[in-house]
C-alpha positions, 0 to 999 in steps of 0.5 A, spaced: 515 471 448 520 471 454 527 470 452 531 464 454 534 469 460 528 471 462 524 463 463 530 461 466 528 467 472 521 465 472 523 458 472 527 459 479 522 464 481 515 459 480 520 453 483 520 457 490 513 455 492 514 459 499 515 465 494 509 464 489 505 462 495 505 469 498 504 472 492 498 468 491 495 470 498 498 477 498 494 478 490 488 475 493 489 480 500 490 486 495 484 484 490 480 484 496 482 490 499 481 494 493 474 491 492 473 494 500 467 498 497 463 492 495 466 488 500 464 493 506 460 498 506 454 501 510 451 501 503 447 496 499 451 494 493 444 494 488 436 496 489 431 494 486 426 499 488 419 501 484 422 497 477 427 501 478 435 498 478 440 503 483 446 503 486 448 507 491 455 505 493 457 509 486 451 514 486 447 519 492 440 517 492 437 523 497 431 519 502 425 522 498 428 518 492 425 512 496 418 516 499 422 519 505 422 526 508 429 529 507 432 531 501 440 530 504 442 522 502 439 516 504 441 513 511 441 505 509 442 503 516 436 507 518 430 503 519 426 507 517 429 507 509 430 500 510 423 500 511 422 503 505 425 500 501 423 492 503 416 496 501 416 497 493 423 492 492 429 490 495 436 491 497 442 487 495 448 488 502 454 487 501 458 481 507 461 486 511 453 491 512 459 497 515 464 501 512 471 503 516 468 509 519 460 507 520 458 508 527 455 500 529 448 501 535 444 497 536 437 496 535 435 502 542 441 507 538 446 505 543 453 505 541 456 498 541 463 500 543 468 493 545 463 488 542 467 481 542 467 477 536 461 475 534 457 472 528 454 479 527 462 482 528 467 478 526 473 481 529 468 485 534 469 493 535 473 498 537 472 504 542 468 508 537 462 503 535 466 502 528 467 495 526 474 491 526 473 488 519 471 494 516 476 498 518 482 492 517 480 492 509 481 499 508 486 499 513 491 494 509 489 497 502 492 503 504 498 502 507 498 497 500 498 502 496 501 508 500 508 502 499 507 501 492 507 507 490 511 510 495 516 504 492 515 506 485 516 513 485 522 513 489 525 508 485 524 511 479 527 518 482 533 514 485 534 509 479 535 516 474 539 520 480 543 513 481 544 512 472 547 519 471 551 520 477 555 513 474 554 515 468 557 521 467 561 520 473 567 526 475 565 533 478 556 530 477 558 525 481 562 528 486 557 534 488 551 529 487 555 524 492 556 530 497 548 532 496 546 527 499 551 526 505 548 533 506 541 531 505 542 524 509 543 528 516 537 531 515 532 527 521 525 527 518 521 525 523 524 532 525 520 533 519 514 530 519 513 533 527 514 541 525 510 540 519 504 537 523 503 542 527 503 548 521 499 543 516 494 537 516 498 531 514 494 528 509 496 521 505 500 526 499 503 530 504 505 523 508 507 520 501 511 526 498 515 527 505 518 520 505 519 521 497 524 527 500 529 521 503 527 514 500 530 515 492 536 515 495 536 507 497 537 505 490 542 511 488 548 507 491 546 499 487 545 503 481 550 508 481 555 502 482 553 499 476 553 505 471 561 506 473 562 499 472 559 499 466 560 506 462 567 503 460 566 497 457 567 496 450 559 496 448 559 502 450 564 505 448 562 502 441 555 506 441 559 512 442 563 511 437 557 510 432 554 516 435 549 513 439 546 519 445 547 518 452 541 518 453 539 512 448 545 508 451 543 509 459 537 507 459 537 502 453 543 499 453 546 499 460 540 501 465 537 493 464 543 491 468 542 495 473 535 494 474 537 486 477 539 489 483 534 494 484 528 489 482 530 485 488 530 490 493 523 492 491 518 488 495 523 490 501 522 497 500 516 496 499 515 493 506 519 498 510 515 505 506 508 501 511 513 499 516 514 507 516 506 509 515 504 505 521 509 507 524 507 514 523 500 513 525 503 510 532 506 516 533 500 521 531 504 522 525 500 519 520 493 519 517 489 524 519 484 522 526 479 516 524 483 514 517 482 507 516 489 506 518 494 499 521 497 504 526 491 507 529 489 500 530 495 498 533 494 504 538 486 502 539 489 495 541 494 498 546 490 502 549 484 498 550 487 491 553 481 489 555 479 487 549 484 483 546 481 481 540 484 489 537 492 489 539 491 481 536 488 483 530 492 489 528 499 485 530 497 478 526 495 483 520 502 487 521 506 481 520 502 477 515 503 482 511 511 482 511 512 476 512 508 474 505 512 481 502 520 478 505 518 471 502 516 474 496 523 478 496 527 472 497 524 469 491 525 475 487 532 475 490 533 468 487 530 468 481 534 475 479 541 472 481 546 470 476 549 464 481 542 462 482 541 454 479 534 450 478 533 446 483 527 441 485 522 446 488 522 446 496 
């Protein structure tokens, strides 16, 4: 059972219908997203094949499983194997019949670069034969999660720097205080450009560099609230009572704090994929031919002559924020103490 406090947030929140709109669609978007494998994929979901049930998209089936000659995995957009397998049985194809990094030809093995829009390829193709849609759902489920957890360990990281620095206050917060100030001028696209040319950045690596600066946007709030609060007269009766530190900064006074780091969280969340789109403009993101919304931004400027590339990573971008901001304010309001129901809007 929630508490009275708790149903009153989630009575103002539920009364925003634009923010719970957004977090429907955006749910829906993500579900779908993490689905990508069966959603899109150059691999059929199931065969039926010699009274036999298989499932490649979870396992490799060598050619010869099917009567072919090799014994490396099957190529399902081969029509050889196709004619295989519609000899002793059936294949089941996801919607999307590619995967982000299939190279789409036609029936003469000619590649199919910049196709327009088509019943066959509903957001046409890119420069290398791959198609849009394909390469769009993986594309969001990475930025997705990349956000969601670079926002939850960042937070957890800056919630317990920001929580000891005000608790204990005096000398550990003075030097904690000038750390950071040192380690804020620290430029970390510097960063990202000198690693890139010693490692191959990868998504971890990406992720652990932004985690290096991004804790620090929630030290200051939560930092903020211990000062205030480490004096207070609860406090100061646990202490009496013998309660530890520990037990009474995460038990009794973290709560509080938490209100205003919880309404931050959908605005983190939209700037760590700003910055890894960013990132992947620059040519300083995910590796070459990850499924990336930055890369299509780039395959979109550099092909103006196919405008169905630039639009779809632009309206994709923006969606994608607009529906996380709409969330945020409903989140905001719904955690904001002066904040009353009223009549949905």
């Amino acid at each position: 059972m929630l508490s009275p406090l708790n149903q009153r947030r989630l009575s103002i929140f539920t009364a925003n219908r634009r923010g719970l709109f957004s977090l429907f669609i955006f749910g829906f978007l993500f579900f779908i997203s993490l689905m990508a494998e069966v959603v899109a994929n150059d691999k059929p979901i199931v065969v039926f094949f010699d009274g036999q049930i298989l499932f490649p998209i979870l396992k490799s089936y060598p050619e010869t499983r099917f009567g072919g000659e090799f014994p490396t995995e099957a190529d399902y957009q081969d029509p050889y194997v196709v004619e295989l397998i519609q000899e002793k049985g059936q294949a089941i194809w996801p919607i999307i019949p590619y995967s982000y990094d299939t190279v789409v030809k036609s029936k003469t093995a000619e590649r199919r670069a910049l196709v327009a829009p088509s019943r066959q390829h509903w957001l046409g193709t890119d420069d290398q034969s791959r198609d849009v849609v394909a390469r769009l759902i993986y594309g969001f489920r990475t930025a997705v999660v990349f956000g969601l957890v670079l926002t939850l360990f960042s937070g957890v990281i800056g919630v317990t720097a920001g929580a000891i620095q005000g608790f204990f206050g005096g000398w550990i917060d003075l030097g904690f205080q000038r750390f950071m100030e040192i380690w804020q001028s620290f430029p970390m696209l510097y960063l990202v450009i000198i690693l890139s040319s010693v490692i191959q950045l990868t998504f971890w690596w990406l992720l652990g560099i932004l985690l290096l600066f991004s804790w620090m946007r929630y030290v200051g709030v939560v930092r903020a609230e211990f000062l205030r609060a480490r004096n207070l007269d609860f406090v100061r009766a646990a202490r009496a009572l013998g309660v530890s530190d520990t037990f009474i900064m995460f038990r009794h006074v973290l709560p509080n704090a938490m209100v205003a780091t919880i309404t931050f969280l959908p605005f983190n969340l939209s700037a760590a994929i700003t910055t890894l789109t960013g990132l992947s403009v620059l040519s300083f993101g995910l590796p070459p031919g990850s499924p990336s919304l930055g890369e299509m931004i780039v395959q979109g400027r550099n092909n103006i002559q196919a405008p169905w590339l630039g639009l779809t990573s632009f309206f994709t971008l923006g969606i994608l924020l607009i529906l996380l901001i709409f969330i945020g304010e409903a989140v905001r309001d719904a955690f904001d103490p002066r904040k009353t129901l009223v009549s949905p809007n």
